[in-house]
C-alpha positions in Angstrom: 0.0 0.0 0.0 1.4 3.8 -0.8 0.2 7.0 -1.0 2.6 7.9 -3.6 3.9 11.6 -3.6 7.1 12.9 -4.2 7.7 14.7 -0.8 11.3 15.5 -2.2 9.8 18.0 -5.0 7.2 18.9 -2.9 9.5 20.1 -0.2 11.1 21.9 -2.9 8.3 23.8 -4.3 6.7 24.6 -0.9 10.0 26.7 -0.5 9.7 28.6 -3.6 6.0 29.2 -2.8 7.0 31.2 1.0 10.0 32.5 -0.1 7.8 34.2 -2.7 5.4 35.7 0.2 2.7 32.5 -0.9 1.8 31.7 2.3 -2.2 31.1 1.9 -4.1 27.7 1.7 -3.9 27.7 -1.5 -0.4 26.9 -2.2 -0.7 23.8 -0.7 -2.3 23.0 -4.3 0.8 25.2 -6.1 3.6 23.2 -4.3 1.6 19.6 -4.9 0.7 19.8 -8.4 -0.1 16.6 -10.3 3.5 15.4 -11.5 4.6 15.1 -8.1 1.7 12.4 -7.5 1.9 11.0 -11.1 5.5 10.4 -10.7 5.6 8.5 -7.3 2.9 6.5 -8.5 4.7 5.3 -11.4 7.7 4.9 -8.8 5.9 2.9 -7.0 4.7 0.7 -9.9 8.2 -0.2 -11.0 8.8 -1.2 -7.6 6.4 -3.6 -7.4 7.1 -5.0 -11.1 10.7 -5.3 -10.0 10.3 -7.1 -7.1 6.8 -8.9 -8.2 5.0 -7.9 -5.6 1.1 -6.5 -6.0 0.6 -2.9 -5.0 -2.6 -1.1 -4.0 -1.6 2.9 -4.4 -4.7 5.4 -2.3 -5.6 8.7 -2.6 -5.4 8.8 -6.1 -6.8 12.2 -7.4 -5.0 12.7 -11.3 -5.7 11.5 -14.5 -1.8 10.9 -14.6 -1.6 8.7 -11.4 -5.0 6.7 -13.1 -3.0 6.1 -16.3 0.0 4.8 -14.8 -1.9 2.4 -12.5 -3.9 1.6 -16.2 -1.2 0.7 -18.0 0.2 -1.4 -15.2 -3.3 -2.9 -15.1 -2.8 -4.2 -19.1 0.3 -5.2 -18.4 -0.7 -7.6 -15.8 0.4 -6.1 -12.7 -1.7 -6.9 -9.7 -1.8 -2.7 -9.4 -5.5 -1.5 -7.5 -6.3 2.0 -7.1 -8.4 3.9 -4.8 -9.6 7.3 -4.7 -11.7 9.3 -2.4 -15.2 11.3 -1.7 -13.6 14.6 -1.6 -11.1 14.1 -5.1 -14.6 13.2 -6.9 -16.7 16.3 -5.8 -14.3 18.6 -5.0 -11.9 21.3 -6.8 -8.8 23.6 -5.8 -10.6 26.4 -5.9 -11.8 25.3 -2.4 -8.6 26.8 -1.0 -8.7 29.8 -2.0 -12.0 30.9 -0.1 -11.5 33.7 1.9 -11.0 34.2 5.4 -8.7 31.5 6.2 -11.4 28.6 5.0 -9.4 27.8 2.1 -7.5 25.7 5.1 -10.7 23.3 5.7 -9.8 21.8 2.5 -5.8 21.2 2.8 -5.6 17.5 2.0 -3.4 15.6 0.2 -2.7 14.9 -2.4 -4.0 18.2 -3.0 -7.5 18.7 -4.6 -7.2 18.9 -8.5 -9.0 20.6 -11.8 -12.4 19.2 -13.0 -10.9 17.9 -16.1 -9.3 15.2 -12.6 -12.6 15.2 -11.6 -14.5 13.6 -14.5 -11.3 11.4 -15.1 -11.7 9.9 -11.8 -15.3 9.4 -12.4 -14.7 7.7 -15.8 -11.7 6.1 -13.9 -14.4 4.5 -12.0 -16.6 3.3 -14.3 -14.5 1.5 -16.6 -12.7 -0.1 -13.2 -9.5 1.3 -13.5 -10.0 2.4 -9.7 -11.1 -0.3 -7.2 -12.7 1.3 -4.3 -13.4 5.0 -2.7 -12.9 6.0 0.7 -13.5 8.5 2.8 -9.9 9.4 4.1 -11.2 10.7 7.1 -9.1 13.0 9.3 -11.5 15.2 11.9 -8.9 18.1 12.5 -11.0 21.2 14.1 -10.5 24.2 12.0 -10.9 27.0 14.9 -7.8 25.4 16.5 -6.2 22.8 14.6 -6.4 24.1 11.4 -4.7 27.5 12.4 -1.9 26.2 13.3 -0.5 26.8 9.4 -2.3 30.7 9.8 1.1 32.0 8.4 2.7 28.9 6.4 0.5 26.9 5.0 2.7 24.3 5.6 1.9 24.1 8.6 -1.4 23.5 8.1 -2.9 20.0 8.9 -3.4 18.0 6.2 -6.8 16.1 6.1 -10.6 16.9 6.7 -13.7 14.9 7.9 -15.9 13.0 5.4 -16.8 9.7 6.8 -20.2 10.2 7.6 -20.9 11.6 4.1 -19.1 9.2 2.2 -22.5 7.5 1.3 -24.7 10.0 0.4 -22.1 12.0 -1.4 -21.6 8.7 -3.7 -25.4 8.0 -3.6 -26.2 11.9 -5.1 -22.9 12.7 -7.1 -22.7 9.6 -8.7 -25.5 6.7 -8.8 -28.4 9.8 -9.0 -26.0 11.4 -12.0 -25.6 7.9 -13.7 -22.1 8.2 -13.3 -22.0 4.6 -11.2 -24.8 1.8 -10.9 -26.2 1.4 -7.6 -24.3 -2.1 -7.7 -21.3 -0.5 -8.6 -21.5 1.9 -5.7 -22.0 -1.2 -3.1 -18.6 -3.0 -4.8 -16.8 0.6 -4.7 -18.4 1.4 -1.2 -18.1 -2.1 0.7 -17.4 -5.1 -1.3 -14.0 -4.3 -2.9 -12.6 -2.4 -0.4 -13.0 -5.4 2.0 -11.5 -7.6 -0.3 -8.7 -5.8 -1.1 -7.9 -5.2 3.0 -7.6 -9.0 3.9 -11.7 -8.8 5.2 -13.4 -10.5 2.5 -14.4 -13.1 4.7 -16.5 -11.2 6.8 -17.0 -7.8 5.6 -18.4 -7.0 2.1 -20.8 -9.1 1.3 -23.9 -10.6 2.8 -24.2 -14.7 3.0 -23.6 -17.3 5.4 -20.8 -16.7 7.4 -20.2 -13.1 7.2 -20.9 -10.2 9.6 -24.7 -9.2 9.3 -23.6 -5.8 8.3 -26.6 -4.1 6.8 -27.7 -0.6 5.2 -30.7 0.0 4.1 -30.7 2.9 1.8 -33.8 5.5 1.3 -33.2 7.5 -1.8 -36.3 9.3 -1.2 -35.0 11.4 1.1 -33.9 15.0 0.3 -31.0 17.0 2.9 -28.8 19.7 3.1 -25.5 18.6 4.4 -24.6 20.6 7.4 -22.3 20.7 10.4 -24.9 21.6 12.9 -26.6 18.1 11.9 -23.3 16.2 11.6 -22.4 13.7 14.1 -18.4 13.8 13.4 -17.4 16.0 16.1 -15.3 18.5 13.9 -16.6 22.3 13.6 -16.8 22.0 9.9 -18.0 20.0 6.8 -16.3 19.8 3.9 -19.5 19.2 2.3 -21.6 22.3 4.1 -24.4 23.2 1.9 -24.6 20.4 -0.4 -27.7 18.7 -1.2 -27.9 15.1 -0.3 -30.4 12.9 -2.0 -31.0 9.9 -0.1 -30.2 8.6 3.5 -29.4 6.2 6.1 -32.6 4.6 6.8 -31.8 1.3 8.8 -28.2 0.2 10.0 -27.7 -3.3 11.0 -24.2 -4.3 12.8 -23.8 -7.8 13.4 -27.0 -8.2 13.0 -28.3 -5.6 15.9 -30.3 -2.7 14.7 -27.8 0.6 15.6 -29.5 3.1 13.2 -33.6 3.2 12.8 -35.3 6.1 10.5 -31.6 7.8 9.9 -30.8 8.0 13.8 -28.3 6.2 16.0 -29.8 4.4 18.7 -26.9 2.1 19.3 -24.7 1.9 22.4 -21.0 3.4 22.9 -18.8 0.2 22.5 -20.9 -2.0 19.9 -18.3 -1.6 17.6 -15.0 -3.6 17.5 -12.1 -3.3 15.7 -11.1 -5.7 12.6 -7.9 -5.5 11.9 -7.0 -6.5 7.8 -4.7 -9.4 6.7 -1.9 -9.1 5.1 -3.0 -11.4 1.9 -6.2 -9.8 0.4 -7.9 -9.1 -3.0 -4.1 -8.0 -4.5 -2.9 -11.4 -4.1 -4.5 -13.5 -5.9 -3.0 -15.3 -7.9 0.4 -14.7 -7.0 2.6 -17.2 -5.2 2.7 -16.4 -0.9 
């Protein structure tokens, strides 16, 4: 697994950029533009062909970084490729908002053009990418986020998004007919668990596996909004957008934890599964 960037060029560039004065959000997208993620992901590739080992490169966000894990793909190579909520629904022009909120949407890689955007998407549908996360990180923006008021450098890289991971899939891309609703589940659940060594429990619903069950309303009409959210952060990265669709049932293990889109389940339900090391990105190689 890699998040491929090159941080040696990137180190560079974010010099140039505050030596020049650039100190605002938004030059966390100048100093991590596209080759730097394109070339570490095609680093990363040649590692893996060289040593015949399968590689499964997250975050992806550029058409570049998509048509290196492509090729690698007709080649052969057991090469996944994930991308997330935020890199399909969101552009750089997020941090450059005024007033210091540009620095809600420091992530990296950095958020990209549209022209990324509708890659990703097509990326998607034609299953050059395997799965799309969340990449969840809940840093506060009153406190946390500040830190990198002067040097965006110093600005922590990540926001929240697991709550909306769902919905924003459900309305961006199954309601758009960018992705089939059965595509979503395989993006959403089914893949991902595979590919992290849980396939035998997580993903998929049959004899054996976890009763892990949502029950989907796509009647449902929202705004997204951080006075609603349950995530804890003082922002959403998604404030304003509509949602179509909820949440309507959640089963874990079987016991009901979410009934007409609201928890009702009980701090400590949940346990942690850790992956194997042997998933989806080794089959059919020799362990």
């Amino acid at each position: 697994m890699v998040h491929a960037e090159n941080a040696d060029l990137i180190d560079v560039l974010q010099k140039e950029c505050v030596e020049q004065g650039n100190v605002e959000p938004y030059y966390h997208a100048v100093s991590r533009p596209p080759m730097v993620e394109t070339e570490a992901t095609e680093r990363a590739i040649n590692i893996a062909r060289l040593m015949d080992a399968p590689l499964y490169v997250v975050h992806v966000s550029t058409k570049g970084a998509v048509d290196a894990i492509k090729r690698a793909q007709d080649e052969g190579i057991p090469v996944y490729g994930e991308t997330c909520t935020h890199y399909l629904t969101l552009d750089k022009e997020n941090l450059a908002k005024p007033n210091f909120q540009g620095a809600k949407y420091v992530c990296s890689p950095a958020l990209r053009e549209q022209d990324d955007i509708d890659y990703l998407w097509a990326s998607i549908k034609n299953g050059w990418l395997n799965a799309i996360s969340s990449d969840h990180c809940g840093f506060n923006w009153a406190e946390q986020k500040h830190m990198g008021k002067d040097d965006f450098r110093n600005i922590p890289n990540g926001a929240p998004g697991l709550e909306n991971r769902l919905g924003v899939l459900w309305t961006a891309g199954v309601e758009t007919g960018k992705i089939t609703r059965s595509q979503l589940v395989d993006l959403f659940a089914t893949k991902p668990a595979k590919i992290n060594g849980l396939g035998d429990k997580k993903g998929h619903l049959g004899i054996g596996y976890d009763a892990d069950i949502v029950i989907y309303n796509p009647k449902v009409k929202s705004i997204i909004s951080n006075e609603t959210s349950l995530q804890g952060v003082d922002y959403n990265s998604y404030e304003g957008f509509e949602q179509i669709g909820r949440p309507e049932k959640v089963f874990l293990r079987g016991q009901l934890v979410v009934d007409e889109g609201k928890y009702i389940g009980e701090k400590g339900q949940g346990e942690f599964v850790p992956g194997k090391p042997y998933g989806l990105c080794y089959d059919g190689i020799k362990k």
